[in-house]
Backbone as numpy.savetxt, mean C-alpha at the origin, in Angstrom:
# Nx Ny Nz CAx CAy CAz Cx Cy Cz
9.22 6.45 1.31 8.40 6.82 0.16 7.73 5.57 -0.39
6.75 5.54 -0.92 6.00 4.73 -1.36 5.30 4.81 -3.23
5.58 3.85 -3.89 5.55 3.68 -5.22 4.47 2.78 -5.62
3.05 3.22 -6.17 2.09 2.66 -6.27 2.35 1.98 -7.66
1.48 1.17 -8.10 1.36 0.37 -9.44 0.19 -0.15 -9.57
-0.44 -0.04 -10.26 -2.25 -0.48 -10.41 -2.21 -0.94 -11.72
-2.66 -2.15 -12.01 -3.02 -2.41 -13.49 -4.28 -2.94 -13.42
-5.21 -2.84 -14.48 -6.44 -3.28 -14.59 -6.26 -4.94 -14.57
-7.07 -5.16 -13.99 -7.82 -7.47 -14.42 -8.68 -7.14 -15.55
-8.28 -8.45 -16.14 -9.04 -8.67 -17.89 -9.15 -7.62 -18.25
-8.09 -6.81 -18.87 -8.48 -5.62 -19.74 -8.83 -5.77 -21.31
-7.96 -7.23 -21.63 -8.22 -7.28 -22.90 -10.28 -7.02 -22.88
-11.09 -7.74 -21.87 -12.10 -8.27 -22.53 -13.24 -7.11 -21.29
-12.38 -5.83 -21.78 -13.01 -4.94 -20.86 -12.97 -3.63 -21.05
-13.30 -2.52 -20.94 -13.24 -1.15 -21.04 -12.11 -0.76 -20.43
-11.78 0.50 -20.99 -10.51 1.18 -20.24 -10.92 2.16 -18.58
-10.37 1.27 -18.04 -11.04 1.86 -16.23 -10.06 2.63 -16.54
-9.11 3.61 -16.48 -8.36 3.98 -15.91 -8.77 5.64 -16.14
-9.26 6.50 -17.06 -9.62 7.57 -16.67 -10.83 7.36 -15.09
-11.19 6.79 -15.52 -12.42 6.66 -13.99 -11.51 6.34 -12.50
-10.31 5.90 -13.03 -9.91 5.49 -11.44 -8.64 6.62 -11.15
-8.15 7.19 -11.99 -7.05 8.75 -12.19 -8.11 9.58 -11.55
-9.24 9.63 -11.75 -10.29 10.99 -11.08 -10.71 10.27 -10.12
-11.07 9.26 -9.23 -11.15 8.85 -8.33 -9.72 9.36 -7.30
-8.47 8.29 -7.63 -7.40 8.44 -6.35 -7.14 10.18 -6.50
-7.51 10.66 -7.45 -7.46 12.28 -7.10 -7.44 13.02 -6.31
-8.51 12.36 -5.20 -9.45 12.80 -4.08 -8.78 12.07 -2.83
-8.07 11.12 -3.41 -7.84 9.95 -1.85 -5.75 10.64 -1.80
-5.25 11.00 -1.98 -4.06 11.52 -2.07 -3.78 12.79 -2.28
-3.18 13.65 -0.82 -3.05 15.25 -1.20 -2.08 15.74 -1.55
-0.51 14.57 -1.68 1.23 14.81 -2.29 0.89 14.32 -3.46
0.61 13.08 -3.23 0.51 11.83 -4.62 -0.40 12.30 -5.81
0.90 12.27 -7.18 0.14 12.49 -8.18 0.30 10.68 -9.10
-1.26 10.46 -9.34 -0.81 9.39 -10.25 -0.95 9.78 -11.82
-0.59 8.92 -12.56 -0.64 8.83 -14.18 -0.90 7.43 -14.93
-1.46 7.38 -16.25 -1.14 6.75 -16.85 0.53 5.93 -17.08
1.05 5.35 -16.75 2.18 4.53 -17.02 2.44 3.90 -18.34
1.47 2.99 -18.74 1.64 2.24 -19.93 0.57 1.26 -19.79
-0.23 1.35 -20.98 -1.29 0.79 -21.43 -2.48 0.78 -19.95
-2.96 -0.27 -19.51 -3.90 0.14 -18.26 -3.64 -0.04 -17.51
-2.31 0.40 -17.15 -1.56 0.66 -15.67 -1.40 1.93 -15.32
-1.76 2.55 -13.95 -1.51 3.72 -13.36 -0.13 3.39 -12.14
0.60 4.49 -12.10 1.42 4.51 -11.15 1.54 5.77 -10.63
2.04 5.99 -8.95 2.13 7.21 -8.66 2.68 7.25 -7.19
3.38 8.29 -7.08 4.02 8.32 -6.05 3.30 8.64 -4.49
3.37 8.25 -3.24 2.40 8.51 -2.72 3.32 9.10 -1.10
3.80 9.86 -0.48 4.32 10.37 0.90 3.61 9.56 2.27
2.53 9.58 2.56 2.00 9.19 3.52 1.56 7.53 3.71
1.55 6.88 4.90 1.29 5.38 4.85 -0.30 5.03 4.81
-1.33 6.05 5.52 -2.54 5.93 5.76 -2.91 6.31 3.89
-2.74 6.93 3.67 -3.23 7.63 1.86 -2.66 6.23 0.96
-2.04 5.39 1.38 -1.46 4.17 0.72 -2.53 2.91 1.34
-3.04 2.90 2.10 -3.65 2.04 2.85 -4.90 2.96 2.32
-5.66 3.81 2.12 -6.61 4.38 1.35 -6.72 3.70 -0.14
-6.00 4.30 -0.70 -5.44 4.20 -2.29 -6.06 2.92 -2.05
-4.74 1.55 -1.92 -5.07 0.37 -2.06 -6.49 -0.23 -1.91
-6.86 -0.34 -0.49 -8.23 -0.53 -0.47 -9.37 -0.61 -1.27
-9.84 0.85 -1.80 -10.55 1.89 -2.53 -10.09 0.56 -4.04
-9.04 0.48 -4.47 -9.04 0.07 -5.83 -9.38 -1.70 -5.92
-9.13 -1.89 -4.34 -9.36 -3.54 -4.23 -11.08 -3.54 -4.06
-11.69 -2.41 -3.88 -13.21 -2.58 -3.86 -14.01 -3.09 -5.55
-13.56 -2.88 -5.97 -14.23 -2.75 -7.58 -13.74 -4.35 -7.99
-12.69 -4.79 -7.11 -12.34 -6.16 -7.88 -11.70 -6.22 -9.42
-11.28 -4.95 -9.77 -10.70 -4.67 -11.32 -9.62 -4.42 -11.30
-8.76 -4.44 -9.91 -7.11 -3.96 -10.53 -6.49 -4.74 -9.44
-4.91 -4.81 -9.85 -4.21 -5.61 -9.25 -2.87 -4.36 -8.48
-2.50 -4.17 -7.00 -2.13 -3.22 -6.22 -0.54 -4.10 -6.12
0.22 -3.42 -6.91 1.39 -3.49 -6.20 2.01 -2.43 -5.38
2.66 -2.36 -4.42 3.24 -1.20 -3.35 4.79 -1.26 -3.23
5.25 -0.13 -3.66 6.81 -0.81 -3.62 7.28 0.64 -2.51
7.60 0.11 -1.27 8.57 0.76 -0.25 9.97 1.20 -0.28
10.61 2.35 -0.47 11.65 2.87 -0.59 12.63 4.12 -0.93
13.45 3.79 -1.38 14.24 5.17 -1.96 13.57 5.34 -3.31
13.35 6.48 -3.74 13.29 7.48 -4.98 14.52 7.97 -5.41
14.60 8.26 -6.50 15.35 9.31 -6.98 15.28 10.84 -7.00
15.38 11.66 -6.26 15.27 13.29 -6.09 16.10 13.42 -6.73
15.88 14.72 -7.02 14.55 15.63 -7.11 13.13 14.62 -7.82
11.67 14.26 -7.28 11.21 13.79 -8.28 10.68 14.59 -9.63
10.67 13.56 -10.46 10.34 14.19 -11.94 8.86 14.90 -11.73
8.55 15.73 -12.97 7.35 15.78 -12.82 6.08 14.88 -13.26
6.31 13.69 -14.25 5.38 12.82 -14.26 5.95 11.47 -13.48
5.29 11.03 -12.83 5.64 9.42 -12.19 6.23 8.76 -13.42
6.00 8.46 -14.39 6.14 7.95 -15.17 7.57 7.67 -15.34
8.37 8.96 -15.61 9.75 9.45 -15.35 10.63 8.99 -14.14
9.77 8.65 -13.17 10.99 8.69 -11.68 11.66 7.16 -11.80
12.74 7.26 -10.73 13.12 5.74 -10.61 13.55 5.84 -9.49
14.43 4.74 -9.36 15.26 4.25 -7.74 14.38 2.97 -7.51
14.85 2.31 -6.16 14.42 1.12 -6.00 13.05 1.04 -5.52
12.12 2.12 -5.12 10.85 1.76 -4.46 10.09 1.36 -5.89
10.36 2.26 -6.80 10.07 1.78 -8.28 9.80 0.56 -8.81
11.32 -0.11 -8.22 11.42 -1.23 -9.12 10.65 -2.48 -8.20
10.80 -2.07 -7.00 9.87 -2.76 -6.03 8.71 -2.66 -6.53
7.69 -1.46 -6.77 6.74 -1.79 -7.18 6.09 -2.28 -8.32
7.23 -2.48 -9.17 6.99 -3.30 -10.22 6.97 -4.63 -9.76
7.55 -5.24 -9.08 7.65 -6.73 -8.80 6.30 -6.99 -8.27
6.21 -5.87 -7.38 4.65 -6.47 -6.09 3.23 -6.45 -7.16
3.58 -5.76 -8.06 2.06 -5.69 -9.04 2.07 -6.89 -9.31
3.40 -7.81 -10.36 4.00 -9.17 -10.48 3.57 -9.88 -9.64
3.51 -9.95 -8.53 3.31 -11.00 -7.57 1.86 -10.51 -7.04
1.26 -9.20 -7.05 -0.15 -9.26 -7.18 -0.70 -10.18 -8.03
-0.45 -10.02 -9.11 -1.34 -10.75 -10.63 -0.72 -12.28 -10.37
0.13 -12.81 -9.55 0.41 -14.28 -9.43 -0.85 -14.90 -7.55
-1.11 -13.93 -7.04 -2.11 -13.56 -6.27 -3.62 -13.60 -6.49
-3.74 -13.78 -7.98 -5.23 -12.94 -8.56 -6.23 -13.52 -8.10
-6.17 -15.33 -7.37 -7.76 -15.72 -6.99 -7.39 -15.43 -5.82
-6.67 -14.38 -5.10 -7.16 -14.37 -3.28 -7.21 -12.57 -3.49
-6.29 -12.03 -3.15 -6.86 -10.60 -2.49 -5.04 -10.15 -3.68
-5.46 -9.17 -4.59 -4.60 -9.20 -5.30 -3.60 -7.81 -5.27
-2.83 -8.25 -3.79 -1.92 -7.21 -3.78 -1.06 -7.30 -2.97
-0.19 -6.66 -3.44 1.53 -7.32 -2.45 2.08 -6.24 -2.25
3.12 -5.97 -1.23 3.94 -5.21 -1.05 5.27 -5.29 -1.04
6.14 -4.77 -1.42 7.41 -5.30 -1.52 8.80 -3.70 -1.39
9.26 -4.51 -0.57 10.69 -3.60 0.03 11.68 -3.18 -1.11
12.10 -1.70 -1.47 13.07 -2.39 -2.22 14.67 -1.62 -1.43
15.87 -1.58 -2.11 16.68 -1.31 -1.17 18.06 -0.61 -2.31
18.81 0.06 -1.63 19.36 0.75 -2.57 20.94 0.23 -2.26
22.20 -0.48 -3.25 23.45 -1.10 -2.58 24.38 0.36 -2.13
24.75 -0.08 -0.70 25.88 0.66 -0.19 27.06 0.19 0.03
28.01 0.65 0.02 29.45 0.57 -0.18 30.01 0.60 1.37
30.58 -0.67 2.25 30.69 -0.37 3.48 32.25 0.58 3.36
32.33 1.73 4.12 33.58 2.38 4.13 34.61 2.16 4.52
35.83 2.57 4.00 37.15 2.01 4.63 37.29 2.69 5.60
38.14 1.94 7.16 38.94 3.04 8.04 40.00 4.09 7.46
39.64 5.06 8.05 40.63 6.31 7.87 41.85 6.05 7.76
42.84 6.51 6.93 44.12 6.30 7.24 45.01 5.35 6.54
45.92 4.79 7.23 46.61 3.60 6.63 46.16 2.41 7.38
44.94 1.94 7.44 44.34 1.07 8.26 45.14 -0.29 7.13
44.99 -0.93 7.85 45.27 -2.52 7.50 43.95 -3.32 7.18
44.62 -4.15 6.48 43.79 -5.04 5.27 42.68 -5.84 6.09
43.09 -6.05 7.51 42.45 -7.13 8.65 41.30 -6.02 9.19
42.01 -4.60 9.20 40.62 -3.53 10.03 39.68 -3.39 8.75
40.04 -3.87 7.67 39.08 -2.82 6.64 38.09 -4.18 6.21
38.67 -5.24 6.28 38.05 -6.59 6.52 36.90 -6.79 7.01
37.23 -6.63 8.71 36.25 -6.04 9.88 35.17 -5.61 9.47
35.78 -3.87 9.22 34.65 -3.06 8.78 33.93 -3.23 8.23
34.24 -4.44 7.23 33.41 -4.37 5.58 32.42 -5.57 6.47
32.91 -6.42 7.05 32.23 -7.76 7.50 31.16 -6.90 8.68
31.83 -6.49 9.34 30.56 -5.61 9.82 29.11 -4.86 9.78
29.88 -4.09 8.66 28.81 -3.18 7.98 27.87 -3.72 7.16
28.18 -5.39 6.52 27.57 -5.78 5.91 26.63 -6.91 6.61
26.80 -7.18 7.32 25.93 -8.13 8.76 25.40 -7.00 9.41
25.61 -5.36 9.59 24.36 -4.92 10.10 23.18 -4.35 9.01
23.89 -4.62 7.43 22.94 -4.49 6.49 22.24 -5.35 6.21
22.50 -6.59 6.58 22.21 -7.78 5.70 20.81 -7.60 7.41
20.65 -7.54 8.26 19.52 -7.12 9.32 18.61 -6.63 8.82
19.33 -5.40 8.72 18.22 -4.30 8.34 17.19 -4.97 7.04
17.99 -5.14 6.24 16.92 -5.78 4.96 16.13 -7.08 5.58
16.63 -7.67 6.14 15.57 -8.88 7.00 14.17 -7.77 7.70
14.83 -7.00 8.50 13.75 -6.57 9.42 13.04 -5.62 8.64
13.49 -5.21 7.72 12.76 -4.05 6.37 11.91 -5.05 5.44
12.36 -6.27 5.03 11.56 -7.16 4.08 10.52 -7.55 5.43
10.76 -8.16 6.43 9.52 -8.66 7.31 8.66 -7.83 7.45
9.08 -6.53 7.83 7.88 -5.55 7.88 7.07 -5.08 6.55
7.69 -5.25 5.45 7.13 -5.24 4.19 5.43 -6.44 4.22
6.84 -7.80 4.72 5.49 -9.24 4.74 4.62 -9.00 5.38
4.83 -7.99 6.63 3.67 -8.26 7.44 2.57 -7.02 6.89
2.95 -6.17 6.66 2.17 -5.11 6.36 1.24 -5.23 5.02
1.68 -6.24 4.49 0.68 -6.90 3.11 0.14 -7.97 3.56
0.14 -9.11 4.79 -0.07 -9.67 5.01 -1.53 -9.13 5.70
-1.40 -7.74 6.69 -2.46 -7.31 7.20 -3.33 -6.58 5.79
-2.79 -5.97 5.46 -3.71 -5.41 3.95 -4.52 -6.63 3.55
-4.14 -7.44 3.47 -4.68 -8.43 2.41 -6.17 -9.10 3.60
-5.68 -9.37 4.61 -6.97 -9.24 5.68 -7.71 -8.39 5.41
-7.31 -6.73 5.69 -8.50 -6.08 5.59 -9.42 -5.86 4.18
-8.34 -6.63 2.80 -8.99 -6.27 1.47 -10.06 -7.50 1.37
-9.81 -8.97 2.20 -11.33 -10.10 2.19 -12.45 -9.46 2.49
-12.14 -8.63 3.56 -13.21 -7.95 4.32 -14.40 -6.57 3.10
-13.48 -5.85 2.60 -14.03 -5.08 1.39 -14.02 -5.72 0.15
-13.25 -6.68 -0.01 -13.75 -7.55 -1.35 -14.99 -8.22 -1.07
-15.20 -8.35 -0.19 -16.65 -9.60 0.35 -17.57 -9.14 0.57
-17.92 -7.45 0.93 -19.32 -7.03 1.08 -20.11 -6.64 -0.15
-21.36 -6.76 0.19 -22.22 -6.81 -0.74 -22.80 -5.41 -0.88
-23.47 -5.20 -2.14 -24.31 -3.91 -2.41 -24.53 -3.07 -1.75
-25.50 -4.07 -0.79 -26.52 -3.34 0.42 -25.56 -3.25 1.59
-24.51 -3.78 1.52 -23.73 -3.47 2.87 -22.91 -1.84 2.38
-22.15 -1.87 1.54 -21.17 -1.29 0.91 -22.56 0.15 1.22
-23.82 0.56 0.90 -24.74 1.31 0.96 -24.75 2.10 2.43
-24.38 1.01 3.19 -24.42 1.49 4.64 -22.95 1.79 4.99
-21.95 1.14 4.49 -21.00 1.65 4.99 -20.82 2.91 4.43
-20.37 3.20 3.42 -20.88 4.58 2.32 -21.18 5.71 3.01
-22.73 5.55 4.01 -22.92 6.74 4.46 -22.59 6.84 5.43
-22.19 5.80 6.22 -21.82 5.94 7.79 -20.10 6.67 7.72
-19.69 6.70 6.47 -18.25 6.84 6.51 -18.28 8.70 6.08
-20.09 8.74 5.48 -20.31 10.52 5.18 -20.47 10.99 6.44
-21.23 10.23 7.27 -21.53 10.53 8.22 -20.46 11.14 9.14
-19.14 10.44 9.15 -18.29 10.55 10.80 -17.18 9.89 9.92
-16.52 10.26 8.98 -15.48 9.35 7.96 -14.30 9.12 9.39
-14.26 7.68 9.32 -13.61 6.94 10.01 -14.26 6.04 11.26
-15.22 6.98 11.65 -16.18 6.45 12.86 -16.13 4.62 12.42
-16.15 4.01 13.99 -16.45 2.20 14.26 -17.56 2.11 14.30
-18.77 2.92 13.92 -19.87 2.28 14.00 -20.74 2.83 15.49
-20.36 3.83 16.08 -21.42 3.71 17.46 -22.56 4.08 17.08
-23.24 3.41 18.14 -25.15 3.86 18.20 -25.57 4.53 17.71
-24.91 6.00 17.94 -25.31 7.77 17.39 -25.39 7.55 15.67
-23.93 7.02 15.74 -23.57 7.35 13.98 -24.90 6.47 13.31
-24.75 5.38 13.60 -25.79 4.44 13.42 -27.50 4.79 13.19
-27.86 5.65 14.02 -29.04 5.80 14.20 -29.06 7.14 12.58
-28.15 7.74 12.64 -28.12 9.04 11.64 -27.89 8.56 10.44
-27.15 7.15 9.90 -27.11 6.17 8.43 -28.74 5.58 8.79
-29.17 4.90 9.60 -30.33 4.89 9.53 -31.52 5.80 8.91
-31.56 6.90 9.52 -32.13 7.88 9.18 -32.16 8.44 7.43
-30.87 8.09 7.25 -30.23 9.00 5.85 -31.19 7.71 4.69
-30.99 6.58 5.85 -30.83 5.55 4.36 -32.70 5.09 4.53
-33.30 5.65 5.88 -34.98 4.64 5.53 -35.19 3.51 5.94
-34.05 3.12 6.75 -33.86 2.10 7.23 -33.98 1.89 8.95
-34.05 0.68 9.62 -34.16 0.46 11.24 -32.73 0.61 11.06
-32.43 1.00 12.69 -30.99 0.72 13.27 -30.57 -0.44 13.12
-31.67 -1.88 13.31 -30.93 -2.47 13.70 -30.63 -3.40 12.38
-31.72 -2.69 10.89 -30.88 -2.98 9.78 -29.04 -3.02 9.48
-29.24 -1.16 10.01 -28.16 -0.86 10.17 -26.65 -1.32 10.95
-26.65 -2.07 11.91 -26.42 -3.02 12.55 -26.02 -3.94 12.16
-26.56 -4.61 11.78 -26.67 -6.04 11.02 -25.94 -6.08 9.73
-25.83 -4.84 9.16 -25.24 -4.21 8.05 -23.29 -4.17 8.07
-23.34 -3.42 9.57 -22.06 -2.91 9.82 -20.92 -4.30 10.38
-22.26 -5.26 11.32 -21.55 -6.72 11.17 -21.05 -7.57 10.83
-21.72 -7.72 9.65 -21.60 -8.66 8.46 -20.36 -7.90 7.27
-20.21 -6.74 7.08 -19.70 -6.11 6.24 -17.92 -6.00 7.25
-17.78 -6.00 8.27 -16.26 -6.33 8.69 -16.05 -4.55 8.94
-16.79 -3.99 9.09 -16.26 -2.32 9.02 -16.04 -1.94 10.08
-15.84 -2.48 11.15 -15.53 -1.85 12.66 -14.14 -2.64 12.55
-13.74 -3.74 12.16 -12.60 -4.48 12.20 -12.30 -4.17 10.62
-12.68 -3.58 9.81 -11.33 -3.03 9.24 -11.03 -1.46 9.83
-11.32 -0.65 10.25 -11.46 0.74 10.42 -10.67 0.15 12.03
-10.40 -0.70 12.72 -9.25 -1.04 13.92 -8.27 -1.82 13.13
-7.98 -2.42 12.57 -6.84 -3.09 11.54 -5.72 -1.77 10.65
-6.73 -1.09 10.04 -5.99 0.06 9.21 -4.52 0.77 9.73
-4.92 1.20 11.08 -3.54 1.78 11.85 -2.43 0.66 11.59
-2.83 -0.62 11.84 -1.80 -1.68 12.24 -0.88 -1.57 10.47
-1.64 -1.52 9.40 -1.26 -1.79 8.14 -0.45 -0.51 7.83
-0.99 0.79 8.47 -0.20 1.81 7.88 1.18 2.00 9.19
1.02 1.80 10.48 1.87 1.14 11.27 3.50 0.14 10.64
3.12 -0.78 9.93 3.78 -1.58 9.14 4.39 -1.19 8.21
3.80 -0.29 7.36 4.29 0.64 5.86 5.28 1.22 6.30
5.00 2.17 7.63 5.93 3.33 7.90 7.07 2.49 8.83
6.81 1.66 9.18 7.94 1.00 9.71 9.05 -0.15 8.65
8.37 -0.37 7.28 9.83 -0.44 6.50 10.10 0.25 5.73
9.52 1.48 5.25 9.99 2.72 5.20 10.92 3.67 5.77
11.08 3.26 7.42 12.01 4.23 8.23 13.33 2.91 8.23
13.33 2.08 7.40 14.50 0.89 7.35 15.34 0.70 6.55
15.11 1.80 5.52 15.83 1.81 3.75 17.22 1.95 3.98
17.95 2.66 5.15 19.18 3.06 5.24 20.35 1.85 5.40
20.93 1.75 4.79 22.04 0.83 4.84 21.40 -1.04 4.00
20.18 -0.70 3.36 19.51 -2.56 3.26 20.49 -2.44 2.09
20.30 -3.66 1.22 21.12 -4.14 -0.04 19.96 -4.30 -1.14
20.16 -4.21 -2.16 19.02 -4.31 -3.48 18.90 -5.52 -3.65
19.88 -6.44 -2.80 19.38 -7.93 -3.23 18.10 -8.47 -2.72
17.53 -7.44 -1.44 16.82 -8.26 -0.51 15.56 -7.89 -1.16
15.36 -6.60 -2.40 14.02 -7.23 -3.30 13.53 -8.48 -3.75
């Protein structure tokens, strides 16, 4: 499960974005409901890794909010406002917004693992002090893994986000124009000839405007990157079982 956190940049010396961006992720999430949280922060729960790799993106375009992502357990049943829920993906995503906004002059968003403490079990029986020892030393060296290989996949999967967010933080007007329709056009399409020639068409423009457009703007290499990022999500997501809450 995945625990979004969005807070506005410079809100003091700025309008309140956040009804405009609640009716926006509206549309980009079909489980995920977000809310107001507190003051101009939205949070919201989100099921899927690609709709998280959406979400994020989409809010890193405007250059106005800071994306924390927190990976993990919930508390079920969830509540009915986000606002209400907890468990550790929660508290994870409180930290990663934290370490977004310590982020703010590069690409301002982090992801972060969080992990829930388990109790290694005793052997059955009248086991002895040396087997239950074992066990415990065991169980806790194959936890103390898991949170390594659950936090790495956390690093890497923000590590690739944050690649593909230079790429949409950095295009310009007239690029963002062409990507726009090429994405009405064939939403997801890399850009071939066909699609190309039909954003041409839409926009009044040569192909090889168009072209030149789709180059410079990074949209064929973020639209091949994306799998790898939501790839990453869902892989320390399927790792929550047995990690420790220390390894937030």
């Amino acid at each position: 499960m995945y625990v979004m956190t969005i807070d506005q940049r410079g809100s003091t010396g700025d309008v309140d974005r956040v009804p405009g961006l609640l009716k926006e992720l509206a549309g980009l999430s079909t489980g995920g409901r977000f809310e107001r949280s507190v003051g101009d922060e939205v949070q919201g729960v989100v099921e899927r890794a690609d709709e998280v790799v959406d979400i994020a993106l989409h809010a890193l375009r405007s250059g106005r909010w800071y994306i924390g992502i927190g990976v993990g357990e919930v508390d079920l049943p969830l509540p009915a406002s986000p606002r209400e829920g907890s468990g550790p993906a929660f508290v994870a995503a409180r930290a990663a917004v934290d370490r977004a906004k310590a982020a703010a002059a590069h690409v301002p968003l982090a992801v972060v693992a969080g992990g829930r403490t388990r109790k290694a079990s005793t052997p059955a029986g009248a086991a002895s002090n040396a087997a239950a020892g074992t066990a415990a030393s065991a169980a806790g060296a194959a936890a103390s893994a898991n949170g390594t290989a659950r936090s790495q996949a956390a690093a890497n999967a923000e590590a690739v986000l944050r690649l593909i967010g230079r790429l949409v933080q950095d295009r310009t007007a007239a690029q963002w124009k062409v990507v726009d329709v090429l994405r009405s056009v064939r939403h997801g399409a890399n850009g071939t000839h066909g699609t190309q020639k039909i954003a041409a068409q839409k926009l009044g423009i040569t192909e090889q405007s168009v072209s030149r457009a789709v180059m410079r703007s990074g949209w064929q290499e973020e639209w091949a990157a994306r799998p790898a990022a939501e790839m990453l999500l869902a892989l320390a997501d399927s790792l929550m079982t047995g990690t420790t809450e220390g390894d937030t």
